[in-house]
TORPA-4810 file (N, C-alpha, C, O; in nm, 3 decimals):
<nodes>
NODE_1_-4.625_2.333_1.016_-4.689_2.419_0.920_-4.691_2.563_0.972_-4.665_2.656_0.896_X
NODE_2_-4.720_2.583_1.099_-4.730_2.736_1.184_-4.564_2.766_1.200_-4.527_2.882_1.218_X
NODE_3_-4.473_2.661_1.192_-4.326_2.710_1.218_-4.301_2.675_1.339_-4.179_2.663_1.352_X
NODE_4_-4.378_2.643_1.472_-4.357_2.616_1.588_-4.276_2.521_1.642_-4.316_2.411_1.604_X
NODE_5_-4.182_2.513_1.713_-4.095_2.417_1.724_-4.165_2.313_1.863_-4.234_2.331_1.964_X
NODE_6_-4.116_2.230_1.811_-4.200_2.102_1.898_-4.048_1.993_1.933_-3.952_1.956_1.864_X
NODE_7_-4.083_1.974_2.052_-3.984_1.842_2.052_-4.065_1.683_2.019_-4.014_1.571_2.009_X
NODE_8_-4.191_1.720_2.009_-4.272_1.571_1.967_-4.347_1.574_1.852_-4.464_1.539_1.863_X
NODE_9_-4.293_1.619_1.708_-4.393_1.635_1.584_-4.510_1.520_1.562_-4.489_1.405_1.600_X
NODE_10_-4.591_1.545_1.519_-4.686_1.457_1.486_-4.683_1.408_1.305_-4.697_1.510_1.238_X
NODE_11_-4.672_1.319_1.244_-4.635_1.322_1.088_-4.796_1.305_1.077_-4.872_1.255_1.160_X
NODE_12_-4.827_1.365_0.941_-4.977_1.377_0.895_-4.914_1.376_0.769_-4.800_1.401_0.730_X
NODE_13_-5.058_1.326_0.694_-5.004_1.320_0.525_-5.132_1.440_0.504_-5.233_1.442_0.573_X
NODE_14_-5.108_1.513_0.420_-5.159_1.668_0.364_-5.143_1.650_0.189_-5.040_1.657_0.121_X
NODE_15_-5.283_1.625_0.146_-5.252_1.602_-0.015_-5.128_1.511_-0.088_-5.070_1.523_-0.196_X
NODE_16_-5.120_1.437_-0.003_-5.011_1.305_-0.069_-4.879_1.361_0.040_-4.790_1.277_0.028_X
NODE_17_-4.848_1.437_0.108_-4.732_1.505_0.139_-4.739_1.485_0.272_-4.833_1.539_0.330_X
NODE_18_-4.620_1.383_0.368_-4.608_1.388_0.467_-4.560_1.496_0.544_-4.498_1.577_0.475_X
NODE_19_-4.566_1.523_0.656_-4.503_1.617_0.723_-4.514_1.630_0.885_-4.614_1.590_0.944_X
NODE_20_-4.413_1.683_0.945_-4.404_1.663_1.067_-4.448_1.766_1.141_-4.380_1.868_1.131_X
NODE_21_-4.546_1.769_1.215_-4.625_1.919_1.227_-4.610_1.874_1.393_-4.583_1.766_1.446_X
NODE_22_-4.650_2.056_1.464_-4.690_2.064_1.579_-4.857_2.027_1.634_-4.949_2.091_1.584_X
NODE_23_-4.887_1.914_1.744_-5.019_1.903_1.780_-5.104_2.057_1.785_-5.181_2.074_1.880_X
NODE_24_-5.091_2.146_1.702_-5.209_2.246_1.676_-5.185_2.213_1.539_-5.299_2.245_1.504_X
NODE_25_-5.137_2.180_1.443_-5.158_2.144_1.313_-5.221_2.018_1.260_-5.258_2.006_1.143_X
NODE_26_-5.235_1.893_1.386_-5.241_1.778_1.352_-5.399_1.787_1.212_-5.420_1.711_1.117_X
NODE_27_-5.474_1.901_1.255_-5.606_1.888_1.199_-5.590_1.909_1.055_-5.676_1.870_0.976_X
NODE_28_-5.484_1.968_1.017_-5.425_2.015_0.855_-5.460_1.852_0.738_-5.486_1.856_0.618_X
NODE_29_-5.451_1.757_0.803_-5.435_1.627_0.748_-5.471_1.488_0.856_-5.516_1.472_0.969_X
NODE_30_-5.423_1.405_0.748_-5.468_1.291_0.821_-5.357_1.248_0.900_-5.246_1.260_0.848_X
NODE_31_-5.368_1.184_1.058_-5.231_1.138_1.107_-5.168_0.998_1.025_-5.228_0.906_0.969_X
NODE_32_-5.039_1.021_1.041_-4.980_0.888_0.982_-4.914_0.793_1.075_-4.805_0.798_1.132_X
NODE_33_-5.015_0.699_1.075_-4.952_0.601_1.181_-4.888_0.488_1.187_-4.929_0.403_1.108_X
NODE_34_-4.782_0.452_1.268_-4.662_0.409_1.205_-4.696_0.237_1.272_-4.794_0.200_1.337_X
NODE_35_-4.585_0.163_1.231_-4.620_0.004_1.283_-4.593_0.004_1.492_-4.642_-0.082_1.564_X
NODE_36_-4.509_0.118_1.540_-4.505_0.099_1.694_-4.628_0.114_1.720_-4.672_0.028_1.796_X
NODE_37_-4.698_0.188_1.688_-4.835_0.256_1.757_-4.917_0.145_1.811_-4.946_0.027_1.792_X
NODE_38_-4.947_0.290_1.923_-5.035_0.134_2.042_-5.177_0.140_1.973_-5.245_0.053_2.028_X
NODE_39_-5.254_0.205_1.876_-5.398_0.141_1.829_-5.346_0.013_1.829_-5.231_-0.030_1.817_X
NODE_40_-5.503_-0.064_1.850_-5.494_-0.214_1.805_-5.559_-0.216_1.600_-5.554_-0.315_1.527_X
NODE_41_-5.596_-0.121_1.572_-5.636_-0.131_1.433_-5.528_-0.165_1.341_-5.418_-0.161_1.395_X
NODE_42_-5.528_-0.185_1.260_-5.433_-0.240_1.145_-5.437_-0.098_1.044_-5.453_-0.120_0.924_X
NODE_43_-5.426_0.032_1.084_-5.483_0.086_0.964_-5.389_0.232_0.901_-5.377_0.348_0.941_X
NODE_44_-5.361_0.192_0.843_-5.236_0.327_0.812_-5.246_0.469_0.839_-5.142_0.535_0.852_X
NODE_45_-5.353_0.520_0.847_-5.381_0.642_0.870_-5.490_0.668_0.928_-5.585_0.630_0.860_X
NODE_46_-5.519_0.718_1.027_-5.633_0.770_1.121_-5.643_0.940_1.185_-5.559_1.029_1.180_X
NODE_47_-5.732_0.940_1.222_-5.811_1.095_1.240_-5.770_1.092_1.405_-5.807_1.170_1.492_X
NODE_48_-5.708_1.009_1.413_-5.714_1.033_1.593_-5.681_0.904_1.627_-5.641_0.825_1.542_X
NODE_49_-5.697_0.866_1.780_-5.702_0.751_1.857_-5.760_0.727_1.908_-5.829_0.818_1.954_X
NODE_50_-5.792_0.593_1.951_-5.893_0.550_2.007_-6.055_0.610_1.996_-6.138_0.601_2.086_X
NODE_51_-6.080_0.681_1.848_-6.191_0.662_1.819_-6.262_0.807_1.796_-6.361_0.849_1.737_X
NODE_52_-6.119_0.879_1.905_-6.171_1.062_1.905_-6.069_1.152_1.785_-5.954_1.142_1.741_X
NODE_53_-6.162_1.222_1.769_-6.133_1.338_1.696_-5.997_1.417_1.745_-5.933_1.385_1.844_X
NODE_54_-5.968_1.516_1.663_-5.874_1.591_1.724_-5.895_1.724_1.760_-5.816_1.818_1.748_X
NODE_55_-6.046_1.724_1.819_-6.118_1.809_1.860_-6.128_1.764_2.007_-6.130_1.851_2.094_X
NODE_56_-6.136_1.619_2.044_-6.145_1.563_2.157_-6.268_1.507_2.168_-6.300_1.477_2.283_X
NODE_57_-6.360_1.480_2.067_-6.495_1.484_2.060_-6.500_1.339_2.021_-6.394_1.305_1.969_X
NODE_58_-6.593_1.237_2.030_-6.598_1.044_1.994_-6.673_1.068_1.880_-6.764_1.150_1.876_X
NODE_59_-6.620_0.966_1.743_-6.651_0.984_1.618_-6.709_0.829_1.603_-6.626_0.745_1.568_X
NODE_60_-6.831_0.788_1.623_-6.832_0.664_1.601_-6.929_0.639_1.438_-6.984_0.720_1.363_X
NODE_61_-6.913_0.485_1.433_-7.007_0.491_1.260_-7.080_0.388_1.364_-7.069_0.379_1.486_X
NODE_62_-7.182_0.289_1.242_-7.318_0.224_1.353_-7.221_0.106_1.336_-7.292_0.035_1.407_X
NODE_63_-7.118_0.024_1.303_-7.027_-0.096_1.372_-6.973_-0.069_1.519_-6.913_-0.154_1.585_X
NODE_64_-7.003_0.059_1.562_-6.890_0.105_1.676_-6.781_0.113_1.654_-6.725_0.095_1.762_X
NODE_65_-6.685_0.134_1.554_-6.570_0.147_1.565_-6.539_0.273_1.511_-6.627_0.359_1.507_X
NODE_66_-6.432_0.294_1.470_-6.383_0.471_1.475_-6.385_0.503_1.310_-6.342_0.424_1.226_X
NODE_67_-6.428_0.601_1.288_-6.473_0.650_1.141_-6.294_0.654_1.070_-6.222_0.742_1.117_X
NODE_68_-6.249_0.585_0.990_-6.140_0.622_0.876_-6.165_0.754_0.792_-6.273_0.807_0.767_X
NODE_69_-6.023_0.798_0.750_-6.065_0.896_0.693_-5.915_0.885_0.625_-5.811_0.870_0.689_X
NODE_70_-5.928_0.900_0.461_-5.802_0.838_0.365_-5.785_0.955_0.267_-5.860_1.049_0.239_X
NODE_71_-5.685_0.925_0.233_-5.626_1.014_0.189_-5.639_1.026_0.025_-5.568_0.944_-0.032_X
NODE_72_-5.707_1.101_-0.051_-5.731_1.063_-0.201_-5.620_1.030_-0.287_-5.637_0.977_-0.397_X
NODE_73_-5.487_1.064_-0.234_-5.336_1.049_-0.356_-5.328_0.868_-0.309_-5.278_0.783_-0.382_X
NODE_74_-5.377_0.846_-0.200_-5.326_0.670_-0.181_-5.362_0.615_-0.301_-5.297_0.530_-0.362_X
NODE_75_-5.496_0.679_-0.346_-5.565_0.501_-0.413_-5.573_0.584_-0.576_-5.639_0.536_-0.668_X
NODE_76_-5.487_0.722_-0.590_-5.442_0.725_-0.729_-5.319_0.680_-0.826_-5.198_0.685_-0.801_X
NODE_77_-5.383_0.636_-0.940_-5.260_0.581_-1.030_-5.149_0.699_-1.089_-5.187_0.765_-1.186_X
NODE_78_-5.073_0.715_-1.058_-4.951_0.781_-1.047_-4.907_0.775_-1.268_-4.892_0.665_-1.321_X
NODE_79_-4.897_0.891_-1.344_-4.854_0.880_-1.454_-4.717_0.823_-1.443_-4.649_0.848_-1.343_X
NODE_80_-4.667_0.735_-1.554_-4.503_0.743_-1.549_-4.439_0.819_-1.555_-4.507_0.911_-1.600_X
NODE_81_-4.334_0.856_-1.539_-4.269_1.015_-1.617_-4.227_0.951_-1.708_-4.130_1.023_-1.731_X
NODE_82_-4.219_0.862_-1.791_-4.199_0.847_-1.950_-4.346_0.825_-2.037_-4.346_0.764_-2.144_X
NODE_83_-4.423_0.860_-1.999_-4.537_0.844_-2.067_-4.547_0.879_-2.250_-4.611_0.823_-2.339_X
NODE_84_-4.455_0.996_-2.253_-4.446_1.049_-2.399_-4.376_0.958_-2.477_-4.420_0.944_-2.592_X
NODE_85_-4.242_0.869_-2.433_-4.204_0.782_-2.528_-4.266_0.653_-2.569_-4.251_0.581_-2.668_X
NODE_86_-4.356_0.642_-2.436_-4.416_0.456_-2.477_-4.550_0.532_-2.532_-4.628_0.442_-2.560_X
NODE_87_-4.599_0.634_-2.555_-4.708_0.651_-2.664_-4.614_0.656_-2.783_-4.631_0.577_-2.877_X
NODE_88_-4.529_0.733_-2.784_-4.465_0.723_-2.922_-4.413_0.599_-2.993_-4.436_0.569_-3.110_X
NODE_89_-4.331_0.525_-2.894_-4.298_0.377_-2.937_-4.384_0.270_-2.983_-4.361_0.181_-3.065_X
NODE_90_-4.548_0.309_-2.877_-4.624_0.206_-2.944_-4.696_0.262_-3.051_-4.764_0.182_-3.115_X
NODE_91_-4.697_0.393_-3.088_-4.749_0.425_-3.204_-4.684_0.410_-3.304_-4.752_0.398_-3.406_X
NODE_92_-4.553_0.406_-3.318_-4.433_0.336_-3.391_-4.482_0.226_-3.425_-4.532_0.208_-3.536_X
NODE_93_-4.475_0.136_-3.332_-4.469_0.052_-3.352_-4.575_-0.047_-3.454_-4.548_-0.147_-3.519_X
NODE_94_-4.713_0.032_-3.435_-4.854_0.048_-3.452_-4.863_0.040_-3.620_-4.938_-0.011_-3.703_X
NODE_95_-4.736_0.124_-3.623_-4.684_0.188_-3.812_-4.788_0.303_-3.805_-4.827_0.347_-3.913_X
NODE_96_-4.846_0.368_-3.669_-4.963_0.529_-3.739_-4.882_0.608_-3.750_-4.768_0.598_-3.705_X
NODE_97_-4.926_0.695_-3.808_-4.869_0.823_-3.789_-4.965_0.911_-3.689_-5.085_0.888_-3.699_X
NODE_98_-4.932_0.989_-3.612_-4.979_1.088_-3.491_-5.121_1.102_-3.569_-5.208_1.028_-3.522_X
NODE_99_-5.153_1.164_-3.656_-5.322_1.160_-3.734_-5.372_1.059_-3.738_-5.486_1.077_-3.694_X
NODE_100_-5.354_0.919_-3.776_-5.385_0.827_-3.752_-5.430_0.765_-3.689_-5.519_0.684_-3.717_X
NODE_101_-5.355_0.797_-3.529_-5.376_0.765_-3.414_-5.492_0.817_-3.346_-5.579_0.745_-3.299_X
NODE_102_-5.493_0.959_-3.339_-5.607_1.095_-3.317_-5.709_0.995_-3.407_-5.724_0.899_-3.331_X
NODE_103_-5.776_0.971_-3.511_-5.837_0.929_-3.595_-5.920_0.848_-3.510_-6.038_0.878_-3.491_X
NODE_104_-5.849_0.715_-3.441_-5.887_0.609_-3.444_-5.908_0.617_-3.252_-5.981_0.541_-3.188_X
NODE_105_-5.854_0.688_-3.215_-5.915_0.774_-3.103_-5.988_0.865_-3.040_-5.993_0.897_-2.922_X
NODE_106_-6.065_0.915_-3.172_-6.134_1.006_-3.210_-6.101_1.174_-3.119_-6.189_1.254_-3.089_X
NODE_107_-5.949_1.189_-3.093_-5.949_1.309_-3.050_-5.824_1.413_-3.117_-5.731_1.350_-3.067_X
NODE_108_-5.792_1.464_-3.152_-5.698_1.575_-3.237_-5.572_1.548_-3.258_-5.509_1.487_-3.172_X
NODE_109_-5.532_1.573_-3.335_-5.412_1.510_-3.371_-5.290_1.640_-3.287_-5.167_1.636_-3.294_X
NODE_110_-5.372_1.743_-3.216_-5.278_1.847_-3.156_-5.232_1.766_-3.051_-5.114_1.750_-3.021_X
NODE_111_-5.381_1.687_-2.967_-5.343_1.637_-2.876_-5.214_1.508_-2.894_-5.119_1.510_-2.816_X
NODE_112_-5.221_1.431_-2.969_-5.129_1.337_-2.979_-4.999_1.410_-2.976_-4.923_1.365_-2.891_X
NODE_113_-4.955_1.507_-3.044_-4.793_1.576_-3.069_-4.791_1.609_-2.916_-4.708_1.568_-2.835_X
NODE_114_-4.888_1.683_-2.891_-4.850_1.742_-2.739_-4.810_1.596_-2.631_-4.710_1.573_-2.563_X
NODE_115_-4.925_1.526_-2.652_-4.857_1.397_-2.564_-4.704_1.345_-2.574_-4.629_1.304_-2.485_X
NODE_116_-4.687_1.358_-2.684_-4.532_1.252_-2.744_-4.448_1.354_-2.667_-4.361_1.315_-2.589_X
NODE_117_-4.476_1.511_-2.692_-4.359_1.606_-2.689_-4.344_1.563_-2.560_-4.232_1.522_-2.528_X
NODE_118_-4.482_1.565_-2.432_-4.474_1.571_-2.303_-4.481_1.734_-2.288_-4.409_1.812_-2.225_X
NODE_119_-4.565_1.749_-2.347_-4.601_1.923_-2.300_-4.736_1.904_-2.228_-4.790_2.006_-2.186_X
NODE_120_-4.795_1.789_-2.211_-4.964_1.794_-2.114_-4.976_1.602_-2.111_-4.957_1.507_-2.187_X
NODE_121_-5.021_1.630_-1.963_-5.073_1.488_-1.928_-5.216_1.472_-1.990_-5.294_1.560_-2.026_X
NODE_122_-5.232_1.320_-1.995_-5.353_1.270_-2.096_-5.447_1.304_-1.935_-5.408_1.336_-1.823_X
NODE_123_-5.585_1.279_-1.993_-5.717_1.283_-1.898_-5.703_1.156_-1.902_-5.633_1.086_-1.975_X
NODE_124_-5.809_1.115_-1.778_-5.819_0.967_-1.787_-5.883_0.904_-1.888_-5.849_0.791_-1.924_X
NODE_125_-6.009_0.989_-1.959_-6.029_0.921_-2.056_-5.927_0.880_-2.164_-5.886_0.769_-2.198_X
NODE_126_-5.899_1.005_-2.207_-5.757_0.979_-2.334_-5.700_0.862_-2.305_-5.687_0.769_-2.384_X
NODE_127_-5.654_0.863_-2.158_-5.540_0.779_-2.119_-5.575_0.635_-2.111_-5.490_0.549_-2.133_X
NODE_128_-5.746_0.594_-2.069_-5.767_0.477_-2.111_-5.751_0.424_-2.258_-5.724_0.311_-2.298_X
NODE_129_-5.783_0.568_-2.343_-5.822_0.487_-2.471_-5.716_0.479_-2.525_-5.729_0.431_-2.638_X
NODE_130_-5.565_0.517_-2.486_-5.424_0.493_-2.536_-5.404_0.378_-2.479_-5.327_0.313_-2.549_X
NODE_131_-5.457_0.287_-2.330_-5.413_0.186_-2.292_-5.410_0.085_-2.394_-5.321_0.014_-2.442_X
NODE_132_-5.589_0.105_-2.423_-5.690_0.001_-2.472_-5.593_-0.010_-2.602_-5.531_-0.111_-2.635_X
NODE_133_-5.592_0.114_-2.670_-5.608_0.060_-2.856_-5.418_0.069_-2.856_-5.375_-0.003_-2.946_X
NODE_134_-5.341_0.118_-2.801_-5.183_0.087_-2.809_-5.144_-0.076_-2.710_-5.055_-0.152_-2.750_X
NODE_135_-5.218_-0.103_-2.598_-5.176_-0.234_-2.544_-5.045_-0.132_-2.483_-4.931_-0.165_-2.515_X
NODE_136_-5.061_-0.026_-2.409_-4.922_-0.002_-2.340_-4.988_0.071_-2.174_-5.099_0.115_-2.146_X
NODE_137_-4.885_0.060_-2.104_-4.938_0.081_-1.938_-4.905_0.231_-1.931_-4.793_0.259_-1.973_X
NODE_138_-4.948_0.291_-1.904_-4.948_0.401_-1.869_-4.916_0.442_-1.695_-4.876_0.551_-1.655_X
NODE_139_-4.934_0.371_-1.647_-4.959_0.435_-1.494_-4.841_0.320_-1.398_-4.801_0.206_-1.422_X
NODE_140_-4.810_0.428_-1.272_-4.710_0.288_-1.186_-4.799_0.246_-1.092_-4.750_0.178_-1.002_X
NODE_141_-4.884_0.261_-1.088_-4.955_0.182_-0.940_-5.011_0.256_-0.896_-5.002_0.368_-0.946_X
NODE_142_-5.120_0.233_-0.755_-5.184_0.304_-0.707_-5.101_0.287_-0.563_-5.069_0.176_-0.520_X
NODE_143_-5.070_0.423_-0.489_-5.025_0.428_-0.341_-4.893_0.370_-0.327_-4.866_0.348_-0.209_X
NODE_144_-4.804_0.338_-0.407_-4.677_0.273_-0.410_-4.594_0.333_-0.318_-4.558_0.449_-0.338_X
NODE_145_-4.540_0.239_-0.165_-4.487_0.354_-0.090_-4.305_0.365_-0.102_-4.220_0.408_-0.024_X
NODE_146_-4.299_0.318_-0.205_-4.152_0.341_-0.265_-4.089_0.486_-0.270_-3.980_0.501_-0.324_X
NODE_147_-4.158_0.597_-0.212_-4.111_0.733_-0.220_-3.945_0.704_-0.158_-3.899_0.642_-0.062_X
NODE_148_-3.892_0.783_-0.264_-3.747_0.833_-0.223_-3.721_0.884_-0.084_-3.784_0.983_-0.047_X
NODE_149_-3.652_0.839_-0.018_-3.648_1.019_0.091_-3.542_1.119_0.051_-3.438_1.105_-0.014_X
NODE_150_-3.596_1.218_0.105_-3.499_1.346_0.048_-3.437_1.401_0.118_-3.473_1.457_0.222_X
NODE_151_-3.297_1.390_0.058_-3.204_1.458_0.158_-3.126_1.569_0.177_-3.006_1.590_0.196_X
NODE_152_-3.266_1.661_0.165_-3.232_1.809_0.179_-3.248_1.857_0.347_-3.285_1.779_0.435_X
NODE_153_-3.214_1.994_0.368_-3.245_2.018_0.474_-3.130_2.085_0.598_-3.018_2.102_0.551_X
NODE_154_-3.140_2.113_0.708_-3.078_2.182_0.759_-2.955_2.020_0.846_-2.933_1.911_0.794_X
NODE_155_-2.909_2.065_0.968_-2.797_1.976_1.015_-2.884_1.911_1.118_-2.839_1.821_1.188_X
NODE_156_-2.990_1.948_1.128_-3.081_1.942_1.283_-3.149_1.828_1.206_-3.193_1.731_1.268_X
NODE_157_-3.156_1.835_1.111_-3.326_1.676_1.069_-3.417_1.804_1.026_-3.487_1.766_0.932_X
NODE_158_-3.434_1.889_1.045_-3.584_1.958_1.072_-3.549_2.038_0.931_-3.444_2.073_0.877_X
NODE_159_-3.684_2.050_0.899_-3.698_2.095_0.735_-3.783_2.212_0.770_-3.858_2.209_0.868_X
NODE_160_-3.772_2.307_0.699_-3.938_2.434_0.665_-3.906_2.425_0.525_-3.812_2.380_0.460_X
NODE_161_-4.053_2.502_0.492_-4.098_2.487_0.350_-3.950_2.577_0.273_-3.931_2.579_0.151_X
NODE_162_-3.881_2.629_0.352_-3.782_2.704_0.245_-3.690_2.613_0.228_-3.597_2.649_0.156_X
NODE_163_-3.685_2.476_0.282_-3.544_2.391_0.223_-3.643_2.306_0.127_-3.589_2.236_0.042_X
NODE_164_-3.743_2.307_0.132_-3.829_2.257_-0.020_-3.871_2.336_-0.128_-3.864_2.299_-0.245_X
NODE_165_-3.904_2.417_-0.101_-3.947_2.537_-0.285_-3.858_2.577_-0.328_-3.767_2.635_-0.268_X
NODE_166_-3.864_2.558_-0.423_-3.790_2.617_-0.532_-3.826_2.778_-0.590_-3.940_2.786_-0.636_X
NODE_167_-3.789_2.836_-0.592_-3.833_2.963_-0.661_-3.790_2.967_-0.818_-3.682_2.929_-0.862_X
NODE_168_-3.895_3.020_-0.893_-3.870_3.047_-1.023_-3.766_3.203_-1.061_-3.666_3.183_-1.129_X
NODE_169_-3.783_3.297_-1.032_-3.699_3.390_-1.003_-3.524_3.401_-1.002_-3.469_3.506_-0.969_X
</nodes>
């Protein structure tokens, strides 16, 4: 994250986003710990080892064991990226028309066009009450670690944020 070159990165996940940082960044995120690792815990991601901080300081809870600390994108349900056609298909299917639907969902019929077009993601409420009254899934799972890897980047392995952004410009 500072740019510092390290021959031993540490991977931390940072808002859903892994990354291979220098031990002065480890604190940016949570560490990601892999199946070699010598903890004896079973636990995918931890604040440290053996129990300390990455301050160097002992973090205990009243079991004695070492405080977890998780990551909020794990345990969210991920939209599909086709979300706009299976509202449309099951509203098809339904025989409503987009007013219809708004009607019996009690929210605007702007919102329904905008959904189909895919110009705005539903809230969770909306999005339950499209589950409920269409019978269609909306979401892929929670924490699915099926991520692609990406194979951008320089000849070395090593990435900075400029072989990931995109500029609009």
């Amino acid at each position: 994250m500072c740019g510092a070159e390290t021959s031993s990165p540490t991977t931390i996940k940072v808002e859903g986003a892994k990354l291979d940082v220098c031990t002065n960044c480890t604190d940016f995120g949570t560490e990601v710990k892999t199946a070699d690792s010598s903890s004896s815990t079973s636990t995918k991601y931890s604040t440290g080892s053996s129990g300390s901080t990455p301050s160097g300081g002992s973090t205990s809870s009243s079991s004695g064991g070492s405080r977890q600390r998780s990551d909020m994108f794990d345990e969210m349900d991920e939209i599909v990226t086709d979300y706009d056609e299976r509202i449309r298909a099951a509203r098809e299917s339904e025989g409503l028309s987009q007013s219809e639907l708004a009607n019996k969902l009690n929210e605007k019929a702007s919102l329904i066009r905008k959904l189909e077009r895919g110009d705005t993601l539903p809230s969770d409420e909306v999005q339950s009450k499209l589950e409920r009254h269409l019978g269609v899934a909306l979401t892929g799972g929670a924490g699915s670690d099926d991520d692609t890897e990406w194979d951008g980047g320089s000849s070395s392995g090593s990435y900075t944020l400029g072989d990931v952004v995109k500029r609009k410009d």
